[in-house]
NUVEXGU-574315 format. One record per residue: y, z, x of N, C-alpha, C in turn; residue number from 1; residue in three letters. Coordinates in Angstrom, 1 decimal, decimal comma. Layout:
<atoms>
> n_north / n_up / n_east / ca_north / ca_up / ca_east / c_north / c_up / c_east / i / aa
> Y / Z / X / Y / Z / X / Y / Z / X / NUM / ALA
...
</atoms>
This chain:
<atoms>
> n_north / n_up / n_east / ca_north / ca_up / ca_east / c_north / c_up / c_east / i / aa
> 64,1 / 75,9 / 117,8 / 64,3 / 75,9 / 116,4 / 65,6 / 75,2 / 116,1 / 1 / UNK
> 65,7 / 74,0 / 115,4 / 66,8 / 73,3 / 115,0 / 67,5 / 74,1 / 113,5 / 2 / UNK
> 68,8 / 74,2 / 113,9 / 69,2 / 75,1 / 112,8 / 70,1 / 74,3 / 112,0 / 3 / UNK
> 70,7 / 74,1 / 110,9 / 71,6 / 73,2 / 109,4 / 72,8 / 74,2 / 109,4 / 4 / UNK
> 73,7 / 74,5 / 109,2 / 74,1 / 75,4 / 108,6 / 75,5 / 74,4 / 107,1 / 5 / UNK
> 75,0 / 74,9 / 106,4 / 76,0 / 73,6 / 106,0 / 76,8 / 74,9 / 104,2 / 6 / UNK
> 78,1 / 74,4 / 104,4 / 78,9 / 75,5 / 103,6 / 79,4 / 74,4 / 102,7 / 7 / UNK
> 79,1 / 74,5 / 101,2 / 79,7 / 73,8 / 99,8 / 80,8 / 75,0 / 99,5 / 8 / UNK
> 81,9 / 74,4 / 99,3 / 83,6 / 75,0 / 98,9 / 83,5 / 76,3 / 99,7 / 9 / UNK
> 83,0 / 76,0 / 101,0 / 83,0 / 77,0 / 102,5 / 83,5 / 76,6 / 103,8 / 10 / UNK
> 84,4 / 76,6 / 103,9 / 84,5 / 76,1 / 105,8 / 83,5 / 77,5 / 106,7 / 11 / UNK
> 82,9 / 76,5 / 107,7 / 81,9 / 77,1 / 108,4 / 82,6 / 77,7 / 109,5 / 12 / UNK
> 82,8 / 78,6 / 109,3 / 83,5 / 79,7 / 110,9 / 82,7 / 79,9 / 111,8 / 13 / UNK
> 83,2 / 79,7 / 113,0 / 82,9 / 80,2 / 114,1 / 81,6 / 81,5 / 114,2 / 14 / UNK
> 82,2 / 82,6 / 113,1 / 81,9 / 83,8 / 113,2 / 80,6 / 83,7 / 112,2 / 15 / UNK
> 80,7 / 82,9 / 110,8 / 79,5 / 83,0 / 110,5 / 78,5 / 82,6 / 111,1 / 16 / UNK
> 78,6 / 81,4 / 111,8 / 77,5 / 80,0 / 112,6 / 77,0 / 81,1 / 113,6 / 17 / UNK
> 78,2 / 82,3 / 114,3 / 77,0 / 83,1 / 114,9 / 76,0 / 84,4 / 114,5 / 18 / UNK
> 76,4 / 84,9 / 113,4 / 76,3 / 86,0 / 112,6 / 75,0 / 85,8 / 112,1 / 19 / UNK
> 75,2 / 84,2 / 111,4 / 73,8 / 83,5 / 111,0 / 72,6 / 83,6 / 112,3 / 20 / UNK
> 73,1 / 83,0 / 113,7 / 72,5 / 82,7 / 114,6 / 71,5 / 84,3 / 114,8 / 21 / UNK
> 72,3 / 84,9 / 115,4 / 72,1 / 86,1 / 115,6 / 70,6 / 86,8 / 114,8 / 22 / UNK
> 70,9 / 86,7 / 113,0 / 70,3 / 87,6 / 112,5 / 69,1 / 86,8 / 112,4 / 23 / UNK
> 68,9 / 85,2 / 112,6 / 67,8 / 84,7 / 112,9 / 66,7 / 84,7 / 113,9 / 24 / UNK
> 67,5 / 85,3 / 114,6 / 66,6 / 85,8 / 116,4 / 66,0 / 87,2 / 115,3 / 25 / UNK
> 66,1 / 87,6 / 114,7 / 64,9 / 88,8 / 114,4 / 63,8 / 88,0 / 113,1 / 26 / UNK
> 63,6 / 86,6 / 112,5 / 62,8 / 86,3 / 112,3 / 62,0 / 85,8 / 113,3 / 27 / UNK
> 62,7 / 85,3 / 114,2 / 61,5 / 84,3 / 115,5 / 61,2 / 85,5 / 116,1 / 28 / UNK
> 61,6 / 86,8 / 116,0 / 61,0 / 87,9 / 116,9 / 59,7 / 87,9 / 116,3 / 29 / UNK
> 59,4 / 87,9 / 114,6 / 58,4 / 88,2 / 114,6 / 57,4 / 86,8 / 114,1 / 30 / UNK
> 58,3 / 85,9 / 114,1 / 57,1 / 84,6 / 114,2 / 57,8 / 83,2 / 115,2 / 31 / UNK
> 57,4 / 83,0 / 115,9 / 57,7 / 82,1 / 116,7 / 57,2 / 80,7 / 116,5 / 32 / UNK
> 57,0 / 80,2 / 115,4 / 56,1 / 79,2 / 115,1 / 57,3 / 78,3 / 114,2 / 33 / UNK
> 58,5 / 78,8 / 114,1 / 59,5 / 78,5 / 113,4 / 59,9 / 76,9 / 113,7 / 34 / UNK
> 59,8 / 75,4 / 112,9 / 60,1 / 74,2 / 113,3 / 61,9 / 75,0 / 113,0 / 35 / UNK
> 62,4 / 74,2 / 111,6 / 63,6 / 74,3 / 111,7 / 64,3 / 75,5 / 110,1 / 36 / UNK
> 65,5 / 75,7 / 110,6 / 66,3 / 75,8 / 109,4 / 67,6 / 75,6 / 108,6 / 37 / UNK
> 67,0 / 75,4 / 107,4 / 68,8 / 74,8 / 107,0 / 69,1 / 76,2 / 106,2 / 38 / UNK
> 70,5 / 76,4 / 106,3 / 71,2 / 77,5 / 105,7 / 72,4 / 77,0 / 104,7 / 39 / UNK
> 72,3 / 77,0 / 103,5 / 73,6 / 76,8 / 102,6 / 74,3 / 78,0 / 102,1 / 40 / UNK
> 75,6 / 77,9 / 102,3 / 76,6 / 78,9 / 101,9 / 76,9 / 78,4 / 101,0 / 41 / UNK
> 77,2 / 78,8 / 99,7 / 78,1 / 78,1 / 98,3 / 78,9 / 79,7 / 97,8 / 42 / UNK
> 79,8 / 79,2 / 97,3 / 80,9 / 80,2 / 96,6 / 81,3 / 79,4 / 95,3 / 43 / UNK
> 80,3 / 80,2 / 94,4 / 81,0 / 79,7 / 92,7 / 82,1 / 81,1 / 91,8 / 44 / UNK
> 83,5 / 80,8 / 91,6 / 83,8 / 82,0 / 91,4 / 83,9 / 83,0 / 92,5 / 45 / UNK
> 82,9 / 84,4 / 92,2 / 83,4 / 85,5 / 92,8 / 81,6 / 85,7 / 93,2 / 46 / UNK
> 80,9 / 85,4 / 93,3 / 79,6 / 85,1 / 93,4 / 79,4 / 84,2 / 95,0 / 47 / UNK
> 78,7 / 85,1 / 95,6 / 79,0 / 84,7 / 97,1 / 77,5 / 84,4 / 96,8 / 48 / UNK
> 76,6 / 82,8 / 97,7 / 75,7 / 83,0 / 97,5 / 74,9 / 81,9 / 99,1 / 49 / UNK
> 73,7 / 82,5 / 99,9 / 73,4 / 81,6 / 100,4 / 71,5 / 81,6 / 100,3 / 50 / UNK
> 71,6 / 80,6 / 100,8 / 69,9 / 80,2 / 100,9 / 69,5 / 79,8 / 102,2 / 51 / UNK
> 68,4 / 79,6 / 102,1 / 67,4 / 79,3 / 103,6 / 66,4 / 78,6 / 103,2 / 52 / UNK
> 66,2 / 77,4 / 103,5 / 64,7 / 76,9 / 104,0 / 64,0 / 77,2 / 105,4 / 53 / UNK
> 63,2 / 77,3 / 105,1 / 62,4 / 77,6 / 106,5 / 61,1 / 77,1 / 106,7 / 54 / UNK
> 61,1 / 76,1 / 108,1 / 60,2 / 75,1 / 107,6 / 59,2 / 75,8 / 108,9 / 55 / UNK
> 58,3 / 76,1 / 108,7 / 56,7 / 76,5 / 109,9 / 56,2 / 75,8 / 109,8 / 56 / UNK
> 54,7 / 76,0 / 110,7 / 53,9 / 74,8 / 110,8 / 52,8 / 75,7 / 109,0 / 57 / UNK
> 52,9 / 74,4 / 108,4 / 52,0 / 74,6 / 107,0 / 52,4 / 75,2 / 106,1 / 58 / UNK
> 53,8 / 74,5 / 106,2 / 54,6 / 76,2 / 104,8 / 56,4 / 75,8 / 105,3 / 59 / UNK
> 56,5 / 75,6 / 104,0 / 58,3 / 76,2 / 103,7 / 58,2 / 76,5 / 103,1 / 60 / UNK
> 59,5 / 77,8 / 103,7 / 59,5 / 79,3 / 102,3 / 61,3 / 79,1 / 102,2 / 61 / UNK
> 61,5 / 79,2 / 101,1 / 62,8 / 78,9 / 100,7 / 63,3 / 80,6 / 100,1 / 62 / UNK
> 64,1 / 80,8 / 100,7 / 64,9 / 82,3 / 99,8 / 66,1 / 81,7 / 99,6 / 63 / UNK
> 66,8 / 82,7 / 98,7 / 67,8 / 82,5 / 98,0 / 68,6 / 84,1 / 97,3 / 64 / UNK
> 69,7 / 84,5 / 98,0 / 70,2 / 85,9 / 98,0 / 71,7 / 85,9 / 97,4 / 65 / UNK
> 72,5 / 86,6 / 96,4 / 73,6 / 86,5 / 96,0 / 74,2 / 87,8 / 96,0 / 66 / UNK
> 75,9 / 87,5 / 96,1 / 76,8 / 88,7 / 96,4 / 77,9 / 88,2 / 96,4 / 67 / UNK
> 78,8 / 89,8 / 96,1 / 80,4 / 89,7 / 96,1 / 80,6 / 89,5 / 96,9 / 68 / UNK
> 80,1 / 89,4 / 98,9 / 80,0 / 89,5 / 99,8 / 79,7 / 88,5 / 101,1 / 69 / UNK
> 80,1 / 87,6 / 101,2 / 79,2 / 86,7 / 102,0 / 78,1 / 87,4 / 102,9 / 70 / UNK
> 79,3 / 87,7 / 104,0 / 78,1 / 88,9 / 104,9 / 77,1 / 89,6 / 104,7 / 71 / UNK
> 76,9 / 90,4 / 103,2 / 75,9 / 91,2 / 102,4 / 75,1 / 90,2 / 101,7 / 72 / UNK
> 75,4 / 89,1 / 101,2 / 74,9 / 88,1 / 101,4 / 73,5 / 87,8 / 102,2 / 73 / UNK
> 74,7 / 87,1 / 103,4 / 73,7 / 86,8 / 104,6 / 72,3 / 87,9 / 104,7 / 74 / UNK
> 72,9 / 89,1 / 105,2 / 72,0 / 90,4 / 105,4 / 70,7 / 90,6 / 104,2 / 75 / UNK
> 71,2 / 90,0 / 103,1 / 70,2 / 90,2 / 102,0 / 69,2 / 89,1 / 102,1 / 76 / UNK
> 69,7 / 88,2 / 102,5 / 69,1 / 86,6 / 102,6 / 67,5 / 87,3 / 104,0 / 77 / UNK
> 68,2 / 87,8 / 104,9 / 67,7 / 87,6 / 106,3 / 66,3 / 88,6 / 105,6 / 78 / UNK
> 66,7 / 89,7 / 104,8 / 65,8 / 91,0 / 104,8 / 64,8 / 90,2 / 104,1 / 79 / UNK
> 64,9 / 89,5 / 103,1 / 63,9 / 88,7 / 102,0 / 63,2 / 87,9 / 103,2 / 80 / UNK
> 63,8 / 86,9 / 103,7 / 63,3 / 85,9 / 105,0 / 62,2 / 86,9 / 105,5 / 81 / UNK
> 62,7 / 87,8 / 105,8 / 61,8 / 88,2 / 107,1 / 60,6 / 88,7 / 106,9 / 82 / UNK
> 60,9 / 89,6 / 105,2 / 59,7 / 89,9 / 104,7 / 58,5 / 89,2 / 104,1 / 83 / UNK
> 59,3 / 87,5 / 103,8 / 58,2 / 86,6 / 103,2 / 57,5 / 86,2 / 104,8 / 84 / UNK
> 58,2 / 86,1 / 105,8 / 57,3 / 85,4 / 107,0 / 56,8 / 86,2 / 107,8 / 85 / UNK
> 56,8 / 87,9 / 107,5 / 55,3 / 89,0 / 108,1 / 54,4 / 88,5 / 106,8 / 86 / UNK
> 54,5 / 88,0 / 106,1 / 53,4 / 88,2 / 104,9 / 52,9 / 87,1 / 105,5 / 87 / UNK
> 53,8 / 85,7 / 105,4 / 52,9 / 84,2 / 106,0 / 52,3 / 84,7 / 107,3 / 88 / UNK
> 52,6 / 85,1 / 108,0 / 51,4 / 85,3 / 109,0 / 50,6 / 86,1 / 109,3 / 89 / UNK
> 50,7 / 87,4 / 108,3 / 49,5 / 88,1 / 107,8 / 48,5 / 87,3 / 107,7 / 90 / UNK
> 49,5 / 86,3 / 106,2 / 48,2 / 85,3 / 105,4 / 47,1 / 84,5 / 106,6 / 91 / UNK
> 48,3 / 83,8 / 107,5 / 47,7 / 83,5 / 108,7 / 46,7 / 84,0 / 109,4 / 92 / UNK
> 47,0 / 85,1 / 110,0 / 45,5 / 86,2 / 110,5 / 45,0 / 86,6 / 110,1 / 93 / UNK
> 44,7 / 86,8 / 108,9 / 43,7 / 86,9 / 108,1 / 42,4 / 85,9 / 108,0 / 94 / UNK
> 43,3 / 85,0 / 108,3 / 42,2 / 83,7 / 107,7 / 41,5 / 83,2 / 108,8 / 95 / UNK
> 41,7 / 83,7 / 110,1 / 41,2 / 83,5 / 111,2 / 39,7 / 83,8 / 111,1 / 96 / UNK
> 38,9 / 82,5 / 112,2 / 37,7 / 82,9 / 112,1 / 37,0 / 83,9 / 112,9 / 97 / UNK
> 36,5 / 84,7 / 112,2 / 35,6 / 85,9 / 113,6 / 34,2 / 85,0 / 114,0 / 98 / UNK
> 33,7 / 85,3 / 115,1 / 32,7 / 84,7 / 115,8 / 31,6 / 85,4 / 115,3 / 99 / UNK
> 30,6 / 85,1 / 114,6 / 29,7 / 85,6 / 114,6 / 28,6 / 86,5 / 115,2 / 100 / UNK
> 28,3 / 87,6 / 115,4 / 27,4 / 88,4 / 116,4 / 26,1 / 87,3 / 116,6 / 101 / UNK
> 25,6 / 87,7 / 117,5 / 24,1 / 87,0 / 117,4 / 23,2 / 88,6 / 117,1 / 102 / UNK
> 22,9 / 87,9 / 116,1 / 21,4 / 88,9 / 115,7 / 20,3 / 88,7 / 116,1 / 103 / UNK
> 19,1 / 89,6 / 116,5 / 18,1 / 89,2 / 117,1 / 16,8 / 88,8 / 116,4 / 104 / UNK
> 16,4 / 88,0 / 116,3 / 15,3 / 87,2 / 115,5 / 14,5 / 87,8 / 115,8 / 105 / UNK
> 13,6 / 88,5 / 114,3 / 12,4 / 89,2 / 114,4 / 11,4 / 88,3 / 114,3 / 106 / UNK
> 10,7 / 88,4 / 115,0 / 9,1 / 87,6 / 115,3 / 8,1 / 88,6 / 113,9 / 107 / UNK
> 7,6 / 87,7 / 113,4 / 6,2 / 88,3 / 112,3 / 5,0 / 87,9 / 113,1 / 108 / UNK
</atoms>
């Protein structure tokens, strides 16, 4: 998975770049189909805010989480993430084909 991380009126610390790293190993835990992601940090004011694109195969899902907080932030961003991509691949297995039984052809 190729990751962005890119911070507007943010310098990108050490500690976020792995904090981010980190809490993204529990979306690929539960979908591994993950191409890439970009992560924007922005700070307007007192309003901590970041986002995520998240590009799979057949689907970007874009979140978007705010706070006094960067970190609380992050954490909020990850929890939304994680819950929209169990749903995409619900949607996913769901749509799977089942094989049809064979039925046995009644003779008249």
């Amino acid at each position: 998975m190729n990751l962005n991380i890119t911070g507007h009126h943010l310098e990108i610390t050490p500690a976020i770049r792995n904090y981010i790293t980190e809490k993204l190993e529990r979306v690929k835990r539960h979908f591994d189909h993950v191409i890439d992601a970009s992560v924007i940090l922005n700070i307007v004011k007192h309003q901590q805010t970041a986002e995520v694109t998240l590009h799979v195969r057949g689907k970007e899902i874009h979140v978007k989480a705010q706070h006094e907080d960067m970190y609380a932030a992050i954490d909020t961003l990850i929890d939304k993430l994680d819950r929209q991509v169990i749903r995409h691949k619900e949607k996913i297995s769901n749509h799977a084909h089942t094989s049809l039984k064979r039925q046995p052809i009644e003779s008249e």
